[in-house]
C-alpha positions, -999 to +999 in steps of 0.1 A: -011-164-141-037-143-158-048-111-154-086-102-158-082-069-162-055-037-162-063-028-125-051-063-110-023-066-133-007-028-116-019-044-079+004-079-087+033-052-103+034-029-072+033-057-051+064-069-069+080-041-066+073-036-030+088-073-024+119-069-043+128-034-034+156-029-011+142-025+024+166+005+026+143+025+001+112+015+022+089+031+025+084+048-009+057+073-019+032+072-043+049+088-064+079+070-062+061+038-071+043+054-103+078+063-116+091+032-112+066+017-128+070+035-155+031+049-149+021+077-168-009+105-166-033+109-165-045+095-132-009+081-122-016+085-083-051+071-080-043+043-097-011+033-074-039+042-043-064+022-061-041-005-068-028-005-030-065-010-016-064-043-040-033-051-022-050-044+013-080-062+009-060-097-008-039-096+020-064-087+048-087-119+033-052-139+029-040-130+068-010-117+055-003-079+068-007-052+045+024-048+025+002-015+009+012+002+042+052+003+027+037+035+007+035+069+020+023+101+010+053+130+004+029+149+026+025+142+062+046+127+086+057+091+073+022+079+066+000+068+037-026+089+025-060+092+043-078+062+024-055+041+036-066+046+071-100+043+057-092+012+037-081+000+068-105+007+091-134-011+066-115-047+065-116-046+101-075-043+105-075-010+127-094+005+148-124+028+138-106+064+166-082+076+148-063+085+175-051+049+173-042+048+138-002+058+143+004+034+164-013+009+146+002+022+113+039+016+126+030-022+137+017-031+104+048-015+087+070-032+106+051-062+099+053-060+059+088-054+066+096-083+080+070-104+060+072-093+026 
């Protein structure tokens, strides 16, 4: 497999790791996957985020649920970061009122979960 450029190869690696993590350490944050990719600054949490929308739209086009929604932010309450819910909402997997994005959120989780 070949990798066209340095943005897809981190996208197939986090998706690796998000596959062959223990589900007991799911979900993990951002952080948490830059670290254990070994990542460095500068930049080492936008590309993890930017690397997840990849994920989001392959899968999205692919069927497949979106095994980016296994990553959380540290802040908040168990959920990704606010582009994800944007990300989200612009392949047409949730719902545009927010107000429905929580519930929405867990399903999909529970969904990479299971199919990852």
């Amino acid at each position: 497999m070949s990798y066209p450029d340095a943005a897809t190869l981190l996208a197939h690696q986090v998706r690796t790791l998000l596959i062959q993590v223990p589900a007991s350490a799911l979900p993990m944050t951002y952080q948490q996957v830059a670290n254990a990719l070994g990542l460095t600054p500068p930049r080492t949490i936008a590309r993890v985020a930017q690397a997840l929308e990849q994920l989001m739209e392959e899968d999205v086009a692919a069927g497949r649920p979106m095994i980016a929604a296994l990553v959380i932010s540290r802040r908040g309450e168990d959920l990704p970061a606010s582009g994800f819910f944007e990300k989200a909402v612009a392949l047409g997997r949730f719902p545009s009122d927010p107000a429905q994005h929580g519930t929405r959120y867990a399903e999909e989780r529970e969904q990479a979960l299971r199919d990852r």
